[in-house]
N, C-alpha and C positions, 0 to 999 in steps of 0.2 A: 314803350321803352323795351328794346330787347333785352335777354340775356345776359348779350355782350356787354353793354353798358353798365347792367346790372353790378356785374361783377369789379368794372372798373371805379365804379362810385363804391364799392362794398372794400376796394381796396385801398380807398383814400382814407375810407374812415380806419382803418386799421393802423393807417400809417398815422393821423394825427395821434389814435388814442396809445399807440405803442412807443411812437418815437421815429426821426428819420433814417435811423438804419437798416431799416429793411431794403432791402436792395432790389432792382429790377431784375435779376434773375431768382430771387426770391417769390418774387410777385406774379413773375411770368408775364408782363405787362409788357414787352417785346413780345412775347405770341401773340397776346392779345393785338397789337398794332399791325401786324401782319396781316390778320384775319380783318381788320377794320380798312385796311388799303384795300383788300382784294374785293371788299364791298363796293367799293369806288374804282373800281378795274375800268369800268365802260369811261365815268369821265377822265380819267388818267388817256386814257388811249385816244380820246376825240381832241385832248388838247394836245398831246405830241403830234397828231395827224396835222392838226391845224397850224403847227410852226412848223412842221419838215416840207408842207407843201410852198411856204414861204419862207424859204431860207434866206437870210441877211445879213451880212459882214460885219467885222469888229466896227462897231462905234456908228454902226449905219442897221442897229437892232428897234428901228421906231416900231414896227407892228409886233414884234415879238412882244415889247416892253408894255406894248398896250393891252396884249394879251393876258399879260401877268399882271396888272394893275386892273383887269377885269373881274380875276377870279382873285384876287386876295380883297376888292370890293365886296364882291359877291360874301367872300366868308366876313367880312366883318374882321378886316385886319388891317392896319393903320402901318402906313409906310412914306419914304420918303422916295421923290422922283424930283426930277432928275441926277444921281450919283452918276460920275465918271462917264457924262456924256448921255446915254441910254438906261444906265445902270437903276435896279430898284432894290430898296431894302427896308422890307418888313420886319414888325415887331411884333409879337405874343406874348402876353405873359405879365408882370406885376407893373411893367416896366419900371423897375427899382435892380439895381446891382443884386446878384451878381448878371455878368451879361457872357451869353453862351453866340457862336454862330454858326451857320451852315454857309455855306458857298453850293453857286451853280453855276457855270458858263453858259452865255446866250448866242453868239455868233458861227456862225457856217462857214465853210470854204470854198474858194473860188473854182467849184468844179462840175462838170455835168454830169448829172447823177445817170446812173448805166441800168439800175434796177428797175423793171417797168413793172407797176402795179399803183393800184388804186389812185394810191396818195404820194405821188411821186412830184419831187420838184416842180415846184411851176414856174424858175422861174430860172432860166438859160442861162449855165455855168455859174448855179449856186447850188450848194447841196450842201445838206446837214448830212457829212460823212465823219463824224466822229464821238458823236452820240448827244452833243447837249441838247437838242431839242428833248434826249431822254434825259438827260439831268434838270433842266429847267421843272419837266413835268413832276419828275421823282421830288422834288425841294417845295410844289406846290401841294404833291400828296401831302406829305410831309406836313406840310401848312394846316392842310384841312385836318389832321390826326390831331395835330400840337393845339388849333383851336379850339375843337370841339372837347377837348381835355385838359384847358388850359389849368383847372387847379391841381392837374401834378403840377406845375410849373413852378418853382423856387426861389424864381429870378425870369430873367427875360430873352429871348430866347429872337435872334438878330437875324433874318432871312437876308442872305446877297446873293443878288442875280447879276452876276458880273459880263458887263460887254468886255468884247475883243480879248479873249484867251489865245486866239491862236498869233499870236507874234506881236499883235498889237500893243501889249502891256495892260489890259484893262485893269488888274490888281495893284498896281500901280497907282495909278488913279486914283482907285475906291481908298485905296491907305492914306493915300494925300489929301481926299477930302475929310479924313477927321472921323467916320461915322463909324471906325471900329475901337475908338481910341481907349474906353473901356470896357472892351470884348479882354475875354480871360483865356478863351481858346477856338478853336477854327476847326472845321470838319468841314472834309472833302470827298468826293467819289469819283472815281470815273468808270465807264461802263468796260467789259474787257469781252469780244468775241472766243477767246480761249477759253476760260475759266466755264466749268460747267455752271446751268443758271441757279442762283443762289448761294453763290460758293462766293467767301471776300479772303480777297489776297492780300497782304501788307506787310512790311516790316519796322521793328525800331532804330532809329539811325537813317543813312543815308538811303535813299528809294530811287532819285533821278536826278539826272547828271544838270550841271549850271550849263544854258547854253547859250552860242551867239551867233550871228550873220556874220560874213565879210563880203564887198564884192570890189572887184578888181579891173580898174581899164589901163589893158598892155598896149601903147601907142606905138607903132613901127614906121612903114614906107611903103603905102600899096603900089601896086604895078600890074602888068602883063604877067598869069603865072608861065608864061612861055619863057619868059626871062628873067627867074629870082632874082639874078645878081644884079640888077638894078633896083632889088627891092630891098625890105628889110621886114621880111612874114613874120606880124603877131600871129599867126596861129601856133606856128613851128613853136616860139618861143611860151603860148601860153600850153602847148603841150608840154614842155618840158616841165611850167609851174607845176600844172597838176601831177605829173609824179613825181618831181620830189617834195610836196605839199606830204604824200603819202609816209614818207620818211620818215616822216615828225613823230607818227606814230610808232612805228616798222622797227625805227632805231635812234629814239631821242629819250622814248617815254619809257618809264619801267614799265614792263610785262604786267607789273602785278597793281597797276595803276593805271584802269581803263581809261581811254582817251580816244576822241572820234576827231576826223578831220576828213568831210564829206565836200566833194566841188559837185553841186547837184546844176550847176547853170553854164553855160556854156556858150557865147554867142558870138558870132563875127561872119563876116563874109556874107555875098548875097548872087554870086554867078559863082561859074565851073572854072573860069578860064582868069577872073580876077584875084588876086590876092588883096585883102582888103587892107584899108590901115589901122583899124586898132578892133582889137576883141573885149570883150567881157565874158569875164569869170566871175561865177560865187558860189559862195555855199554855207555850211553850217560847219562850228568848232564844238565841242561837250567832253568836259571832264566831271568828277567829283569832287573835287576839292578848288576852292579857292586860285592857288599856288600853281596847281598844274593849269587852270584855264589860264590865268593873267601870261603862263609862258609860252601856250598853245600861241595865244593873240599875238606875243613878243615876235615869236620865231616866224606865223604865220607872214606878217608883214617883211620880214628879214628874206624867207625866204622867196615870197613874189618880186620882189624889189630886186634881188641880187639875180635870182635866175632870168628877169629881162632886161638886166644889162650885159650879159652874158652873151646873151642872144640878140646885143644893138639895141635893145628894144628901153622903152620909159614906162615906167608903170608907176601910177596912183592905187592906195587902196583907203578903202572906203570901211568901216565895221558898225555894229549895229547902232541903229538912229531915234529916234524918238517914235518912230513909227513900228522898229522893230531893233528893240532895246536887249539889254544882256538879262539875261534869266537866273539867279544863283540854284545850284543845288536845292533840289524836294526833301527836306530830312525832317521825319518824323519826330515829335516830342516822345519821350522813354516813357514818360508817368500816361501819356496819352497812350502808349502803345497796350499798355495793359490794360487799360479802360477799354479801347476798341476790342480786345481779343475777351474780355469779360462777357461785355454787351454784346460782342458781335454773335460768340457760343452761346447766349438766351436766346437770339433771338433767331439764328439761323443754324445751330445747333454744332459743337465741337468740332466734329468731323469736317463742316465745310468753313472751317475758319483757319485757309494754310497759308506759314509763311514764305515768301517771296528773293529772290536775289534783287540784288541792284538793278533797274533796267536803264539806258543811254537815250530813252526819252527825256524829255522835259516838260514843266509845268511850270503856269505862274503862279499858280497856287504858292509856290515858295518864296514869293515874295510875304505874306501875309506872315510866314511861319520867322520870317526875319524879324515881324519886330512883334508878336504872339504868337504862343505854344500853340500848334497846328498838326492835324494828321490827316494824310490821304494815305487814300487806301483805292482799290480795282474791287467792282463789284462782276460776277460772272454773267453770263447772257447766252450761253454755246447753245445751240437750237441742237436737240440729238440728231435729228434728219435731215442736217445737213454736217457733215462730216468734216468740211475745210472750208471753216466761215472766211470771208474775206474780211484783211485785218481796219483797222481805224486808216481814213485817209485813203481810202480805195473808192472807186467810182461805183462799185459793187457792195460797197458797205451797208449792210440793213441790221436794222435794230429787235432784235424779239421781245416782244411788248408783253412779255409773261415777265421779265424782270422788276418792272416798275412797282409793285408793290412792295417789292423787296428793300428796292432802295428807299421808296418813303418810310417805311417801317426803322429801315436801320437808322436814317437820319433822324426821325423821332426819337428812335431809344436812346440814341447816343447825347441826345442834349437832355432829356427826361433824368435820365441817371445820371450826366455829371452834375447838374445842378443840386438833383438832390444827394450827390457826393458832398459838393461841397457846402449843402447847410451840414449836413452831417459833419464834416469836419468842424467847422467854424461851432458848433455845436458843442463836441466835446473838447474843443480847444478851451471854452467861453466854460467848463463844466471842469475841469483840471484848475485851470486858474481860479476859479470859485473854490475849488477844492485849496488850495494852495492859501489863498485869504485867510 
C-alpha cells in the first residue's frame, strides 16, 4: 500500500471520528486525486487513443459504448446499457440517495481528420474533433478514482456517457428515459484549446446561448441563364434572403442582447449556363434568453417567405427536427457556481480558476440543467509549443493528453465534496431541529 493511499484512508478515519465538515480543501483530497490520475496517465491515454482511432456518430456509438462497458467491468462497476440508444450509465457508491452525476459526450463529427500521426482516424470522414473521446476517457478516470475510494462516497455517485451531443439531442433522451430522476445535480466539462492546461473557466448564470437549425427551399423557374426573363432565378432571390436574414440582427435585436443568425449552407444549381429551379438554404439561429430566440425563429420564417415573394419566388422553411432539435440556453446553477470555484481552487489552485463571458456556442448539456441544478464549465489543454491550437470543430483539431488527469481529478472532487456537502447539511439541519425539540 503506498503512501498515497495511506494518507487517504488516514483521512477518512478523521472525517468519521470528527464529523462531516471537513471539507475537501481542507483535506487536500483534490491534490490527492490529481496525483492518483496521473498514476493512471498510460491507461487514460491508450483508451482515448483507442476511440479517436474509431470515431462514431450520434446514436451509431456501438464500439465506443463497448469500450466503456469494458473498463467500468474491468473496475467493478455496475451500470445500465442500453440509455438513449448507445448511451451508458454507471453507478459508485452506497447506491442509496443522495444521487450526484457527471456527464461525458460520446460521438464524433462527420469530418476527415487533417492531423497525421499515430492514432489518427481510421475511419474516412469521421473524426473526434471536438474532444469527447477526451471527455469519455477523463469520466472513466474519474470512475477508477471514485472506485477505488468509494468510502469517501455519501451517496451515489451516477456516471452518463451521453450519445449524440452534437445536434443529435442525446440529453434528451437520457432525461426521458427516467435514470436521472433522482439526481440532485449534474457536472459537465468541455475541453477548451485556449485556456492554458489546467486552468477551468466557467461562470454563474448564463454561459451559452439556446440554439436552433432552419433550412429553407426557394422554388422559382429554371431556364437558359442566357435568357433570365424567361426565368424566375432562386439563386438571385435566396441571395437576397441571406442578407436580409443578417438584419435581424444588425437592426431588429438590441445591441446589448447577443443574437446570432448564421446561413452556413447554401445549395442550388449544377452547370454555368443553367439557372436552376429551386435552392436550399440553412443554417443556425442562438440567442440567450428564451424571448429573443422564439423571435429570432418568428422573423426568421417572416423574412425567407416575404423576401422570395418579392423575388416571384415560393419558399417552405423547415426548423429544427427530431434529429436536430432546439437546444435552450447553458446556465449554470449559483449555489453550484460556488461549489465549483471551491473545489476547483483545491484542486487546481486559485489562480487557474477564471471567470468567463458568455460564449454564442451551445450545448445539450442544458437540457439536463432544465429540469436539475447543473454546471459546465471549460477545462484548458493549450499545448505551450504550439502557439495557435486550431479551435474545436477544425479538421486540424488534436487533443494534449497532458489534460486528462486534470479532468478526472476535477470530476472526482466535484461529486466527493458535494455529497459530502450535503450530509453535512442534512446533518446540522437534523442537529438544529434536535436542538429546537
Amino acid at each position: 500500500m503506498n503512501l498515497l493511499k495511506l494518507k487517504l484512508i488516514f483521512v477518512v478515519c478523521v472525517i468519521c471520528v470528527f464529523g462531516p465538515q471537513i471539507s475537501i480543501g481542507d483535506t487536500e483530497i483534490g491534490n490527492d486525486f490529481v496525483k492518483l490520475a496521473k498514476e493512471d496517465m498510460d491507461w487514460m491515454v491508450k483508451i482515448r487513443r483507442k476511440i479517436h482511432e474509431n470515431p462514431e456518430l450520434g446514436y451509431e456509438e456501438f464500439e465506443t459504448s463497448e469500450v466503456i462497458r469494458g473498463e467500468l467491468e474491468k473496475l467493478g462497476i455496475e451500470y445500465k446499457h442500453p440509455v438513449a440508444g448507445t448511451g451508458v450509465i454507471g453507478y459508485i457508491g452506497s447506491g442509496e440517495p443522495p444521487f450526484v452525476a457527471i456527464r461525458a459526450d460520446m460521438d464524433a463529427l462527420p469530418m476527415q481528420e487533417m492531423v497525421e500521426w499515430e492514432h489518427k482516424s481510421k475511419v474516412p470522414g469521421k473524426m473526434h474533433a471536438c474532444g469527447h473521446d477526451a471527455h469519455v476517457t477523463m469520466l472513466l478516470g474519474a470512475a477508477k478514482i471514485l472506485k477505488d475510494h468509494s468510502h469517501l462516497l455519501k451517496g451515489t455517485v451516477v456516471l452518463v456517457f451521453q450519445p449524440a451531443e452534437e445536434g443529435g439531442g442525446g440529453a434528451i433522451r437520457v432525461v426521458e428515459s427516467g435514470v436521472l430522476e433522482n439526481v440532485k445535480a449534474i457536472f459537465g466539462l468541455h475541453v477548451s484549446p485556449a485556456l492554458p492546461l489546467g486552468q477551468v473557466s466557467s461562470r454563474s448564470g448564463t454561459l451559452l446561448a439556446g440554439s436552433g437549425f432552419f433550412e429553407a427551399v426557394i422554388t422559382g423557374k429554371g431556364g437558359h441563364a442566357a435568357i433570365p426573363q424567361h426565368s424566375i432565378d432562386p439563386i438571385l432571390a435566396a441571395s437576397n434572403i441571406v442578407v436580409s436574414l443578417q438584419h435581424l440582427v444588425s437592426r431588429e435585436a438590441d445591441p446589448l442582447d447577443s443574437q446570432v443568425v448564421t446561413v452556413a449552407k447554401f445549395q442550388g444549381g449544377g452547370a454555368f449556363n443553367v439557372i436552376p429551379d429551386s435552392v436550399t438554404i440553412g443554417g443556425t439561429f442562438r440567442a440567450f434568453t428564451k424571448e429573443s430566440f422564439m423571435q429570432l425563429k418568428q422573423r426568421i420564417e417572416e423574412v425567407i417567405i416575404g423576401q422570395a415573394i418579392v423575388q416571384r419566388c415560393n419558399a417552405t422553411v423547415e426548423f429544427s427536427s427530431k434529429d436536430k432539435p432546439f437546444f435552450p440556453a447553458t446556465i449554470n446553477d449559483d449555489g453550484l457556481h460556488h461549489h465549483f470555484q471551491r473545489v476547483a481552487g483545491d484542486v487546481l489552485g486559485p489562480a487557474n480558476v477564471i471567470s468567463m463571458l458568455p460564449l454564442m456556442g451551445s450545448e445539450d448539456f442544458s437540457v439536463y440543467q432544465e429540469v436539475i441544478p447543473g454546471y459546465f464549465y471549460f477545462l484548458g489543454m493549450k499545448n505551450e509549443s504550439n502557439r495557435k491550437p486550431f479551435s474545436v470543430h477544425s479538421p486540424f483539431f488534436e487533443v494534449n493528453e497532458d489534460i486528462l488527469p486534470f479532468g478526472a481529478a476535477m470530476h472526482a472532487s466535484l461529486v466527493v465534496s458535494y455529497l459530502n456537502q450535503i450530509q453535512s447539511s442534512e446533518t446540522q439541519m437534523g442537529k438544529e431541529h434536535h436542538d429546537e425539540l
